[in-house]
Backbone as a chain_set.jsonl record, in Angstrom:
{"seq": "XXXXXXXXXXXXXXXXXXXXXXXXXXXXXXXXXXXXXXXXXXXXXXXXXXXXXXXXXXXXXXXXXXXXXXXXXXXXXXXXXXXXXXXXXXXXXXXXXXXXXXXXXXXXXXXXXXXXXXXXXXXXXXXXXXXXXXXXXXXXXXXXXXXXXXXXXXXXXXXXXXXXXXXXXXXXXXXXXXXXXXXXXXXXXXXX", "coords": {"N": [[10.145, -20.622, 5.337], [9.203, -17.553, 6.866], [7.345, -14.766, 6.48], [7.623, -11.495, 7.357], [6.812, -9.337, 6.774], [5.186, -6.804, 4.276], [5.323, -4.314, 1.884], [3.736, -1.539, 1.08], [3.703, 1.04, -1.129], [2.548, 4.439, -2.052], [2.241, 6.903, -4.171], [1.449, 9.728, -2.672], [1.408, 12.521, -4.255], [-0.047, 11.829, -6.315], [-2.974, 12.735, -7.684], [-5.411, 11.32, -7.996], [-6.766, 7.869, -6.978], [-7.014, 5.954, -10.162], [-7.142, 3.999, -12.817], [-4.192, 2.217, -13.576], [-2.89, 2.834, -10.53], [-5.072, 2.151, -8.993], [-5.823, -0.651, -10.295], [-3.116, -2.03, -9.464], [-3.583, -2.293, -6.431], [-6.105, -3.669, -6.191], [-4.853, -6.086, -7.369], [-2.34, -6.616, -5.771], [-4.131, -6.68, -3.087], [-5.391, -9.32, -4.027], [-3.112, -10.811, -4.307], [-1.497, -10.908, -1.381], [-3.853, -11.831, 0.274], [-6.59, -12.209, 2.787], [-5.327, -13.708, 5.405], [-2.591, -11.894, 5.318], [-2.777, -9.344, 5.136], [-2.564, -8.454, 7.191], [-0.087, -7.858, 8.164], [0.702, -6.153, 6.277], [2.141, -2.913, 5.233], [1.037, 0.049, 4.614], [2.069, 2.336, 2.983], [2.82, 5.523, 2.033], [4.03, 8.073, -0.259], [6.38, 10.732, -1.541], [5.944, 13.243, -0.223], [6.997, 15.708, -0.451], [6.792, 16.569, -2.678], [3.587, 17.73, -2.867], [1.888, 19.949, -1.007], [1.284, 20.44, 2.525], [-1.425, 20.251, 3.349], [-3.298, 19.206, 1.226], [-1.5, 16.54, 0.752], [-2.491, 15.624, 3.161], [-5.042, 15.927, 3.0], [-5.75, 13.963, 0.563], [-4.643, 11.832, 1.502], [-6.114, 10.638, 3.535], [-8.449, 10.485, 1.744], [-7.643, 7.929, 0.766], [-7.487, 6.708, 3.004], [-10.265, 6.626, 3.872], [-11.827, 5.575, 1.713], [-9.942, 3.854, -0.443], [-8.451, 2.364, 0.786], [-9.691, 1.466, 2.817], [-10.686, -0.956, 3.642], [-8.773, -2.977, 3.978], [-7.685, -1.688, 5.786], [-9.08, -2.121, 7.878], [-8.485, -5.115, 8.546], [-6.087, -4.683, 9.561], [-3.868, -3.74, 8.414], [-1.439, -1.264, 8.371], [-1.044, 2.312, 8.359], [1.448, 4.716, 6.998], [3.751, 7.331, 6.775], [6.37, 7.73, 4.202], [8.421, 9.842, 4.13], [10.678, 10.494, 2.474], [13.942, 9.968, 0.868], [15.773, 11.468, 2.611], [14.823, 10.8, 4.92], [15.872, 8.992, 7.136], [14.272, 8.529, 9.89], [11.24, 7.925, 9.033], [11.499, 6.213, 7.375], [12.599, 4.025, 8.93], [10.839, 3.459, 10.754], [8.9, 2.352, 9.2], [10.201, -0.685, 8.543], [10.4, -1.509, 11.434], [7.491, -1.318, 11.972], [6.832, -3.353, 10.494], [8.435, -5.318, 11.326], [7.555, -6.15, 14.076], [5.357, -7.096, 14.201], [3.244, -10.194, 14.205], [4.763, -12.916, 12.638], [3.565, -14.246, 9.098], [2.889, -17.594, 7.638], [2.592, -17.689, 4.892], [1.671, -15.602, 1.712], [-1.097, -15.241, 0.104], [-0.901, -15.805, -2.588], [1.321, -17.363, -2.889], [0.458, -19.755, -1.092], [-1.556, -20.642, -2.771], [-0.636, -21.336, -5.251], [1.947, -23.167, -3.858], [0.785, -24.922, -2.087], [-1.64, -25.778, -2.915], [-1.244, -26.272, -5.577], [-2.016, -25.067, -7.789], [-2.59, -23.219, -10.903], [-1.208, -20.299, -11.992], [-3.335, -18.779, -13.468], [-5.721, -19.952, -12.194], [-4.96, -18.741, -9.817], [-6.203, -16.055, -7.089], [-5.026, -13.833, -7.845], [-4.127, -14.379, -10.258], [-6.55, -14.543, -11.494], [-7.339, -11.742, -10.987], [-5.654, -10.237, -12.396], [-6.562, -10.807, -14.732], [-9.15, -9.93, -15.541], [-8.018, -7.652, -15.558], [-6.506, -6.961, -17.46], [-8.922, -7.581, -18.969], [-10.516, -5.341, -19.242], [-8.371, -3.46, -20.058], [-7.913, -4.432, -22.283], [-10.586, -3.723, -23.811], [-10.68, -0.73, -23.569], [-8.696, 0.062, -25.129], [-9.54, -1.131, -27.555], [-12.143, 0.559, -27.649], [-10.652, 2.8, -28.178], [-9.114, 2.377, -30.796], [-11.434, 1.847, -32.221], [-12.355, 5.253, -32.504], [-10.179, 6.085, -33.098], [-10.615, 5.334, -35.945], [-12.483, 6.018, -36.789], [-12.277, 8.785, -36.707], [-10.618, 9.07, -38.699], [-8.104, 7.325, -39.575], [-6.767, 6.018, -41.298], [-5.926, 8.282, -43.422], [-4.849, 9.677, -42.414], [-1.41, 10.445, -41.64], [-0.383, 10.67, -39.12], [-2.154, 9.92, -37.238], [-2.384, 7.355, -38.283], [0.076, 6.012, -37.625], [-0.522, 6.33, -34.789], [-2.755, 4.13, -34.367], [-1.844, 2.005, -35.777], [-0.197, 1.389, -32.937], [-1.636, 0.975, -31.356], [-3.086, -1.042, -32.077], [-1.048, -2.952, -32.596], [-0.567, -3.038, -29.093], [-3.48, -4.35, -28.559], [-3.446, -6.744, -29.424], [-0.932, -7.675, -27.772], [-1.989, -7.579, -25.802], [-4.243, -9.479, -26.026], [-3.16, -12.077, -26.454], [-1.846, -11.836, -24.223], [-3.789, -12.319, -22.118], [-4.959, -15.292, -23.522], [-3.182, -16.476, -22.33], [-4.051, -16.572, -19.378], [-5.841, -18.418, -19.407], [-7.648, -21.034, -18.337], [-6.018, -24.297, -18.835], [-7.968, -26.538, -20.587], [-8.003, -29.417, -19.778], [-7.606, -29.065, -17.246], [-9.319, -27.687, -16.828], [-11.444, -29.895, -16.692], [-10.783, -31.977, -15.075], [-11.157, -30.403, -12.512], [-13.515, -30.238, -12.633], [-14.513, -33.174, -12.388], [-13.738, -33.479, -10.116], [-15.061, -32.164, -8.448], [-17.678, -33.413, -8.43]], "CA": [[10.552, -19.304, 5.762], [8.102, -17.007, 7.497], [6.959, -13.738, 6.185], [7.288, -10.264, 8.694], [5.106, -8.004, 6.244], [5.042, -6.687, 2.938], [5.283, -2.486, 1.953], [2.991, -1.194, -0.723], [3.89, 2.378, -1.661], [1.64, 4.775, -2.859], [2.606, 8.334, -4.401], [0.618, 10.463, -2.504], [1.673, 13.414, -5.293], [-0.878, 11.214, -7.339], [-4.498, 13.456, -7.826], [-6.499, 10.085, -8.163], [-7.001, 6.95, -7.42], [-7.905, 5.387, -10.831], [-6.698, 2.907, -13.651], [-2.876, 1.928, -13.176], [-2.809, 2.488, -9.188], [-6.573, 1.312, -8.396], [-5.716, -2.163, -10.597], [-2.201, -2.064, -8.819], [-3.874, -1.99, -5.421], [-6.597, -4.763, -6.293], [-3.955, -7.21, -7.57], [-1.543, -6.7, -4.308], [-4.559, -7.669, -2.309], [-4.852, -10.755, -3.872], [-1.74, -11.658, -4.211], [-1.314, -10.975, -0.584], [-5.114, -12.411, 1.122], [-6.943, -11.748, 3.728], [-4.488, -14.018, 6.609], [-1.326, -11.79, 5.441], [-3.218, -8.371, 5.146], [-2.765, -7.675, 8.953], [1.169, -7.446, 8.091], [0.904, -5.095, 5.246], [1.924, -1.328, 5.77], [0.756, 0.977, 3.456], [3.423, 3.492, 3.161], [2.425, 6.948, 1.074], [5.418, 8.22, -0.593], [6.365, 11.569, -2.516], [5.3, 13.975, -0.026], [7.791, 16.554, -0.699], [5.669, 17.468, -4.186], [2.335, 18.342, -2.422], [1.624, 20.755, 0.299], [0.93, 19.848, 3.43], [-2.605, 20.452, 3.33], [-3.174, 18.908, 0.301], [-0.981, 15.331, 0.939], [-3.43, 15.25, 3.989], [-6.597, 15.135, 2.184], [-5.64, 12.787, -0.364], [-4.322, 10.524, 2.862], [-7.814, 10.695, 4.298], [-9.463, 9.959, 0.948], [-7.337, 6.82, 0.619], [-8.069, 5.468, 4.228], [-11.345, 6.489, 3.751], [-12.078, 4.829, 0.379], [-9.355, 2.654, -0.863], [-7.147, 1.591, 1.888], [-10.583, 1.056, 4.066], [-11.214, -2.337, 3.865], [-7.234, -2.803, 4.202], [-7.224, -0.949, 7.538], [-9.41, -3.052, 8.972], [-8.408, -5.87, 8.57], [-5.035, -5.131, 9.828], [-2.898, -3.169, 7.614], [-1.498, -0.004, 8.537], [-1.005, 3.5, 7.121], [2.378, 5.337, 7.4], [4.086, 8.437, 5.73], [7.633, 7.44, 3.903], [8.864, 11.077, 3.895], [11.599, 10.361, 1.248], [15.314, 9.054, 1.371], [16.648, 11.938, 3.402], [14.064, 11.229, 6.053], [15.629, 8.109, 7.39], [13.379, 7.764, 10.853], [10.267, 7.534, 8.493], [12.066, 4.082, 6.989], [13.103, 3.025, 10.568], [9.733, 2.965, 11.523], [8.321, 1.485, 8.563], [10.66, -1.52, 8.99], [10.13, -1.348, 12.788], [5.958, -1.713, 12.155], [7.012, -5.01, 10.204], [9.522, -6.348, 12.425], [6.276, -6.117, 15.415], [3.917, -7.928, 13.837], [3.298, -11.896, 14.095], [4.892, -13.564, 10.618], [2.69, -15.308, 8.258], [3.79, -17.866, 6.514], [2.638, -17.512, 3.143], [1.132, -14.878, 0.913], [-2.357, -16.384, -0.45], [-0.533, -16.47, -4.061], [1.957, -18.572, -2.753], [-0.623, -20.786, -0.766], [-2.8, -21.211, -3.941], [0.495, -22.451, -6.503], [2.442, -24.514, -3.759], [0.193, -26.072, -1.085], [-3.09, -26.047, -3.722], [-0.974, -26.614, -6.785], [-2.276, -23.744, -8.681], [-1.543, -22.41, -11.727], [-1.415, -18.705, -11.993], [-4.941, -18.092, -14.109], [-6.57, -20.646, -10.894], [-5.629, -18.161, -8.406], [-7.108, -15.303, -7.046], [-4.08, -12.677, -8.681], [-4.952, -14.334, -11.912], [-7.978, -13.511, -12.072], [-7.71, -9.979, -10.752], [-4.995, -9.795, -13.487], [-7.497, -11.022, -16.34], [-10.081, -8.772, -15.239], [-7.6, -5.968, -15.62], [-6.449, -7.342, -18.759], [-9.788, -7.781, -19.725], [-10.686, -4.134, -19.308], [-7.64, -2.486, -20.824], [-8.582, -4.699, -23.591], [-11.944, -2.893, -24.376], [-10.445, 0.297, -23.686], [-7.684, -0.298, -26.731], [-10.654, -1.106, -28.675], [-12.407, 1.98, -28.034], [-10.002, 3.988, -28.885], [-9.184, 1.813, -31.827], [-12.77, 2.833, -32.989], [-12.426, 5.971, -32.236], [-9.38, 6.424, -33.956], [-10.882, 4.844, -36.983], [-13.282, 7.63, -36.933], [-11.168, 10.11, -36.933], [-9.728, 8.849, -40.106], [-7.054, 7.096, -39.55], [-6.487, 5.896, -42.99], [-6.007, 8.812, -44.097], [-3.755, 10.669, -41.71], [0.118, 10.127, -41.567], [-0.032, 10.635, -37.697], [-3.089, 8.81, -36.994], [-2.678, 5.909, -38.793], [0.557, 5.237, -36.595], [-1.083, 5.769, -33.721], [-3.502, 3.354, -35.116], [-0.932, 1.138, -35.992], [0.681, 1.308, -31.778], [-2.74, 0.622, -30.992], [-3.437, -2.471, -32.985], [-0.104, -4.043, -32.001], [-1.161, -3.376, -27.904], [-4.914, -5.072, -28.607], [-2.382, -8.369, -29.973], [-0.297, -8.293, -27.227], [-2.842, -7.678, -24.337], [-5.146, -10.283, -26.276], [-2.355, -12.732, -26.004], [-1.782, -11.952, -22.625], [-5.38, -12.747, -22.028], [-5.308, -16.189, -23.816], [-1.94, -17.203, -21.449], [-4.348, -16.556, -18.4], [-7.064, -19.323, -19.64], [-7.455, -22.592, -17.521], [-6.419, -25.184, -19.976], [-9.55, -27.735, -20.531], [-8.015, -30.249, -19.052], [-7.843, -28.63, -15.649], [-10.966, -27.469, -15.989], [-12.278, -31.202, -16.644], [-10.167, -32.506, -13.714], [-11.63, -29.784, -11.596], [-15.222, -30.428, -12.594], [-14.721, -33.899, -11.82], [-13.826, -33.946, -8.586], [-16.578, -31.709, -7.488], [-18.854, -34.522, -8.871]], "C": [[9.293, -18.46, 5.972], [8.57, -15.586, 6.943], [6.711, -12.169, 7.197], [5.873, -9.562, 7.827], [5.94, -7.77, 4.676], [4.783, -5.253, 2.781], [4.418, -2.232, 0.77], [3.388, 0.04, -0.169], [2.995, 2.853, -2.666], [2.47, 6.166, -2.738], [1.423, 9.182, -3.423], [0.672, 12.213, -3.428], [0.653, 12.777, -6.397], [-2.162, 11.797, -7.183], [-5.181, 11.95, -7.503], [-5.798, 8.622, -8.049], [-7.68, 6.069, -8.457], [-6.814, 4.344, -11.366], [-5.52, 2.492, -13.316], [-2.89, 1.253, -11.162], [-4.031, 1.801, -8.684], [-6.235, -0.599, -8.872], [-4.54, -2.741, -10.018], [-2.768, -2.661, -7.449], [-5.082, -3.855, -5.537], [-5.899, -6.167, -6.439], [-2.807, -7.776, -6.096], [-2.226, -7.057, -3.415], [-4.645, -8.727, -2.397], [-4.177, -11.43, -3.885], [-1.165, -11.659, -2.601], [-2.263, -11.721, 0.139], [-5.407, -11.9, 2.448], [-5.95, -12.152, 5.006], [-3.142, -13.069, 6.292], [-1.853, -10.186, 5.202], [-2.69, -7.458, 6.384], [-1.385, -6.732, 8.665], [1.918, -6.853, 6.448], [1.345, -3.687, 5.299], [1.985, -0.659, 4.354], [1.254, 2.578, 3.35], [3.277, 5.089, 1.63], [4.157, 7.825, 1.259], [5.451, 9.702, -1.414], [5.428, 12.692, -1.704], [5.715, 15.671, 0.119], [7.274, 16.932, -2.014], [4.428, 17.672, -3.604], [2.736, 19.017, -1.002], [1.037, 19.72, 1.311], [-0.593, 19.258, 3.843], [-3.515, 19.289, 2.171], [-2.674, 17.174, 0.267], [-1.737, 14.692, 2.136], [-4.875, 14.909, 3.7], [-6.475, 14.023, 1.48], [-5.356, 11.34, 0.812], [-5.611, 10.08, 3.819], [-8.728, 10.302, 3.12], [-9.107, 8.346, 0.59], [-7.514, 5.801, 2.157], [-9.339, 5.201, 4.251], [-12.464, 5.512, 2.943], [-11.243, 3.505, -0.003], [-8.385, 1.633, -0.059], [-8.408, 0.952, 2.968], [-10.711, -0.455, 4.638], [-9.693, -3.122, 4.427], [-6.716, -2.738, 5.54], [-7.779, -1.771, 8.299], [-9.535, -4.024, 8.998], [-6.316, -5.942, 9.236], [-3.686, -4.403, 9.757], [-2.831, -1.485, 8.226], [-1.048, 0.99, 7.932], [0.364, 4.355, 7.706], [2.531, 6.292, 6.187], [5.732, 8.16, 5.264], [7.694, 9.167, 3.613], [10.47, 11.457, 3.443], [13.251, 10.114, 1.895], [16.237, 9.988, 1.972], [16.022, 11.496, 5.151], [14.128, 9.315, 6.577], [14.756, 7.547, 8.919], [12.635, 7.48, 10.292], [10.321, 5.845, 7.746], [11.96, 3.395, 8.338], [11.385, 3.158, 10.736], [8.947, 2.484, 10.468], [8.56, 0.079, 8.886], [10.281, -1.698, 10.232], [8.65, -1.87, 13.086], [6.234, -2.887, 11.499], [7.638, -5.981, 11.139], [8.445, -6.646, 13.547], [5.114, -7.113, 15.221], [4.35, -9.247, 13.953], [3.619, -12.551, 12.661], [3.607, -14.067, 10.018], [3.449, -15.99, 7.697], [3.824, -17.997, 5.203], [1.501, -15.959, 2.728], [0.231, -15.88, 0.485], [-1.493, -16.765, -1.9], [0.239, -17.903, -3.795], [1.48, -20.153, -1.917], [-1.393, -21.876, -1.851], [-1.373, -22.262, -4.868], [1.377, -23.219, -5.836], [1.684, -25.728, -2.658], [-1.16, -26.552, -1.872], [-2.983, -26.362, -4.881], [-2.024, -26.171, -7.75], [-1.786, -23.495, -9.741], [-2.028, -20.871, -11.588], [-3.24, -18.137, -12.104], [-5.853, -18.791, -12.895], [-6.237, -19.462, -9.993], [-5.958, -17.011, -8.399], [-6.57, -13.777, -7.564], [-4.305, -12.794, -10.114], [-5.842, -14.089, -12.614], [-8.732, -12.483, -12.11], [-7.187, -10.003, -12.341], [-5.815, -10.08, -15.14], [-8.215, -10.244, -16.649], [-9.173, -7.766, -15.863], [-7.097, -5.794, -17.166], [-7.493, -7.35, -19.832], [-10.351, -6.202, -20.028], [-9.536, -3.034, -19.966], [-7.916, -2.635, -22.509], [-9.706, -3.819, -24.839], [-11.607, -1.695, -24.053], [-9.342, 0.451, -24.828], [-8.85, -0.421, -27.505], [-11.306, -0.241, -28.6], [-11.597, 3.344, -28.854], [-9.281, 3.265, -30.372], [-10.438, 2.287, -33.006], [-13.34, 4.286, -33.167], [-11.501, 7.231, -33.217], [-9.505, 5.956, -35.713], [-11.715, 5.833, -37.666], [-13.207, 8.666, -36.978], [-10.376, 10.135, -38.016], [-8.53, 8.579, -40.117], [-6.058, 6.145, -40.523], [-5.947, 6.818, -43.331], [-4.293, 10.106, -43.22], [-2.496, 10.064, -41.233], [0.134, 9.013, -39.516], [-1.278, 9.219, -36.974], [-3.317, 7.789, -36.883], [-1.508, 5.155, -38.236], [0.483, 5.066, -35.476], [-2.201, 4.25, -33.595], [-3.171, 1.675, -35.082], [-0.331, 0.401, -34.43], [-0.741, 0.724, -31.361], [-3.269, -0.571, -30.984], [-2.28, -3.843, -32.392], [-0.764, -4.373, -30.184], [-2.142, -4.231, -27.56], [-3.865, -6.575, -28.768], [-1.89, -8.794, -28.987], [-1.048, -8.35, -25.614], [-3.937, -8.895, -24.718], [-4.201, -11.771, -26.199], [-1.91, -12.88, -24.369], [-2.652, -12.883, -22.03], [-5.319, -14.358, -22.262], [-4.428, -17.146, -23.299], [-2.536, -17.299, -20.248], [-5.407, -17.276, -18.366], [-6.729, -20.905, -18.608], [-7.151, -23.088, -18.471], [-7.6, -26.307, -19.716], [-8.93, -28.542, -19.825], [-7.944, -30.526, -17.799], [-8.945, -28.455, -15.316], [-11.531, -29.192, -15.607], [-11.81, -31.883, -15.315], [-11.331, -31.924, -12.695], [-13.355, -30.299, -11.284], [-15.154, -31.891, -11.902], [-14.585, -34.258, -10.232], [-14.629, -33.443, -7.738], [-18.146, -32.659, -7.892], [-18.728, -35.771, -7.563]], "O": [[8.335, -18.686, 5.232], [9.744, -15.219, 6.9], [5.602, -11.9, 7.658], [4.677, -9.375, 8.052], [6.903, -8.348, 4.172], [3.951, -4.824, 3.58], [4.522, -2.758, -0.338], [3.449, 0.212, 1.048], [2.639, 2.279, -3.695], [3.12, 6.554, -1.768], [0.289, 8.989, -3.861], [-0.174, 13.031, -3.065], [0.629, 13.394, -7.462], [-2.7, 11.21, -6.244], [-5.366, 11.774, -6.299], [-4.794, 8.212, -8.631], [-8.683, 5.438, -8.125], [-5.875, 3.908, -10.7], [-5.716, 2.188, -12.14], [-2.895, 0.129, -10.66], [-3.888, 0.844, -7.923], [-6.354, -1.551, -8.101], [-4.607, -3.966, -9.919], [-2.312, -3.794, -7.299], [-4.749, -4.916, -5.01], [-6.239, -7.174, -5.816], [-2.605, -8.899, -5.634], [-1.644, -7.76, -2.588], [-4.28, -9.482, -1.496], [-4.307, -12.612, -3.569], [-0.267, -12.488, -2.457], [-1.669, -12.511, 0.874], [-4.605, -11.26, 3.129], [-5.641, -11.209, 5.734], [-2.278, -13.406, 7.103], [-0.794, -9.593, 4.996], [-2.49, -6.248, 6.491], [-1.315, -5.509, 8.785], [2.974, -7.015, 5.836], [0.286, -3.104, 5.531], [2.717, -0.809, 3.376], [0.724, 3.648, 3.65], [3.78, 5.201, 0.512], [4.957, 8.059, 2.166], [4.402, 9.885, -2.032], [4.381, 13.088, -2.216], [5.039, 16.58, 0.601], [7.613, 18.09, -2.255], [3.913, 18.056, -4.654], [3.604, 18.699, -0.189], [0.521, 18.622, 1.104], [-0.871, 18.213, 4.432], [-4.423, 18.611, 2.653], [-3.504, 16.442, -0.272], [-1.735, 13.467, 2.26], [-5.596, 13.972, 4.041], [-7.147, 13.047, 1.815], [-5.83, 10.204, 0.797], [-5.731, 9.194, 4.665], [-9.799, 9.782, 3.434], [-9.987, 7.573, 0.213], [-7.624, 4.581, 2.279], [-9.799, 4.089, 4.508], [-13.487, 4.948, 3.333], [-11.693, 2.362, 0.084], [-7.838, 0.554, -0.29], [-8.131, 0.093, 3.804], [-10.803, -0.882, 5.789], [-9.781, -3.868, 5.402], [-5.838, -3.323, 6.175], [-7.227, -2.215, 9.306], [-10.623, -4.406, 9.429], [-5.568, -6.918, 9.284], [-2.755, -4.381, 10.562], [-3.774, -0.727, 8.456], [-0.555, 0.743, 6.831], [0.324, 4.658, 8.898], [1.931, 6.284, 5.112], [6.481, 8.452, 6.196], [6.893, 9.632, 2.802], [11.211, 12.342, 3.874], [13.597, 10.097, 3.076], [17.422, 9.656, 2.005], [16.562, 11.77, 6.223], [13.189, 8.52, 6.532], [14.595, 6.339, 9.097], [12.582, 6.269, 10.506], [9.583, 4.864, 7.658], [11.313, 2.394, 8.646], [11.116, 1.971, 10.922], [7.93, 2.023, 10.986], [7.646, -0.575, 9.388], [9.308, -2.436, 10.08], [8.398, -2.605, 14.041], [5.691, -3.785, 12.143], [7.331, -7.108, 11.527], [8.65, -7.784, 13.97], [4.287, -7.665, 15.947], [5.534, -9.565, 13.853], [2.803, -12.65, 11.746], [2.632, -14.236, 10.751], [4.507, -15.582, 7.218], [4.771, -18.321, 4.486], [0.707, -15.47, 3.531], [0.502, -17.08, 0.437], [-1.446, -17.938, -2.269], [-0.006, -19.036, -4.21], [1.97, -21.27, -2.078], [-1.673, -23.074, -1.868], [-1.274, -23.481, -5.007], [1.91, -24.077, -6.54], [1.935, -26.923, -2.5], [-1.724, -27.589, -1.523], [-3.961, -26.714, -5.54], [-2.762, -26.927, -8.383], [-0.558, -23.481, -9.816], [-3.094, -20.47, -11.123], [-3.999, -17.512, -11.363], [-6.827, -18.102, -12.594], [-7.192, -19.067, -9.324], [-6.124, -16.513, -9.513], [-7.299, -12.793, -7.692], [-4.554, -11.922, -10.947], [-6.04, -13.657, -13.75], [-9.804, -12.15, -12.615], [-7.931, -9.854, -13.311], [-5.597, -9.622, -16.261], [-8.22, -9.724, -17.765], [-9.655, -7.031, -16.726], [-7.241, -4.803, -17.882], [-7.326, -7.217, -21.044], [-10.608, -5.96, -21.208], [-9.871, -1.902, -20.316], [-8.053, -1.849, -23.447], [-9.646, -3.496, -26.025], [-12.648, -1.089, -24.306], [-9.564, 1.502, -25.428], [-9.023, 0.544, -28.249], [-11.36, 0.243, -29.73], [-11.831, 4.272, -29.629], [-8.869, 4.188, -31.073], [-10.386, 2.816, -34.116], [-14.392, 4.572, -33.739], [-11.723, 8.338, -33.708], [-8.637, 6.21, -36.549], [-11.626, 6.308, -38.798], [-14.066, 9.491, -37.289], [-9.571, 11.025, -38.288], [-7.732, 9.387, -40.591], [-4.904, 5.746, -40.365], [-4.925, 6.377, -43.857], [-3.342, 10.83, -43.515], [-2.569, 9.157, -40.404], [0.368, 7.913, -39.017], [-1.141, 8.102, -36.475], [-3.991, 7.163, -36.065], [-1.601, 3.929, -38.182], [1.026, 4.143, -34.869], [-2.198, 3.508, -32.613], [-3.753, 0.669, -34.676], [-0.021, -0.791, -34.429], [-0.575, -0.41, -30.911], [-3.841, -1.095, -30.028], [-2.465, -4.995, -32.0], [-1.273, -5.448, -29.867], [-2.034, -4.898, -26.531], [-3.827, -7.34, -27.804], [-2.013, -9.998, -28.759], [-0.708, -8.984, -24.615], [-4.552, -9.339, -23.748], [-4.888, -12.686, -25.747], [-1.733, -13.857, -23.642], [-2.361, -13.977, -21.546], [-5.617, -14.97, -21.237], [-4.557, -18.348, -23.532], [-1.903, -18.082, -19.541], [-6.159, -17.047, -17.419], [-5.69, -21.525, -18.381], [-7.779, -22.652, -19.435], [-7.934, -26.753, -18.619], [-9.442, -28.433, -18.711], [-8.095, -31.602, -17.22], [-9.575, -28.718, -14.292], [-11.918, -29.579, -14.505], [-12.675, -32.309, -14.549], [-12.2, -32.623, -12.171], [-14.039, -30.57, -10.297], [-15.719, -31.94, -10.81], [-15.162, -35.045, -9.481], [-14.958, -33.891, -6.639], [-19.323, -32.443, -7.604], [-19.468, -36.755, -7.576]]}, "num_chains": 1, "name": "protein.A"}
């Protein structure tokens, strides 16, 4: 089965591109790749909470910056102007329906024609990365909150506590996204 396109939605009511939507945005490229990029539309959503003025800059800092590499390779930029505003759908759909299919998403390239597992392809290892960085941000504030005395304070020490469990279950995460050795050893060998 062949692929028309694929919608990412972005709030444009969102101040910044950072943590959440930026690692959002990295992961959807690779899980999509460069051959299925073309038939991406990048659809900015939520423009009924910002001014006009205002939902236009931010739309210019995201073609400019984060959508750039995106754009040119293919992908285009539309305005979803919310669920009363059905021409803005019709022509979302409409820019998919136009385009040439693909037939796979790179994820699905990598785990059924390359027999992949997840942590091998190139979503897994955004997703580790991102894993790996929320990681050390739980531990900052783990140390942070330790320093603040969190022994000692009711409130603290269950934040403390919410804290400690997250580090467990994002460090688990983490150790589900490891090659097992024996892939690796496979792997090594056949590049020998």
């Amino acid at each position: 089965m062949k692929l028309a396109g694929v919608v990412y939605l972005h709030e444009i009511s969102q101040p910044r591109m950072m943590g959440a939507p930026r690692r959002n945005l990295e992961m959807f490229r690779e899980l999509c790749g460069e051959k299925a990029i073309r038939n991406v539309v990048l659809a900015t959503t939520k423009w009924e909470e910002v001014s006009l003025d205002l939902g236009e800059r931010r739309e210019q800092q995201l073609r400019d910056n984060y959508w750039k590499y995106m754009l040119k390779l293919g992908s285009q930029m539309l305005r979803f102007r919310g669920q009363h505003d059905t021409k803005s759908a019709w022509e979302i759909v409409d820019r998919i329906l136009n385009h040439v299919s693909v037939d796979a998403l790179q994820i699905q390239e990598e785990m059924v024609d390359l027999r992949r597992i997840l942590p091998e392809t190139g979503a897994g290892r955004a997703l580790r990365a991102t894993l790996m960085e929320l990681l050390v941000a739980q531990e900052e504030i783990a140390t942070k909150l330790k320093e603040q005395g969190a022994e000692d304070d009711a409130r603290l020490r269950q934040t403390f506590e919410e804290n400690k469990r997250m580090i467990e279950s994002i460090a688990k995460q983490i150790q589900g996204l490891k090659i097992p050795l024996a892939r690796r050893v496979i792997a090594f060998m056949r590049c020998q």
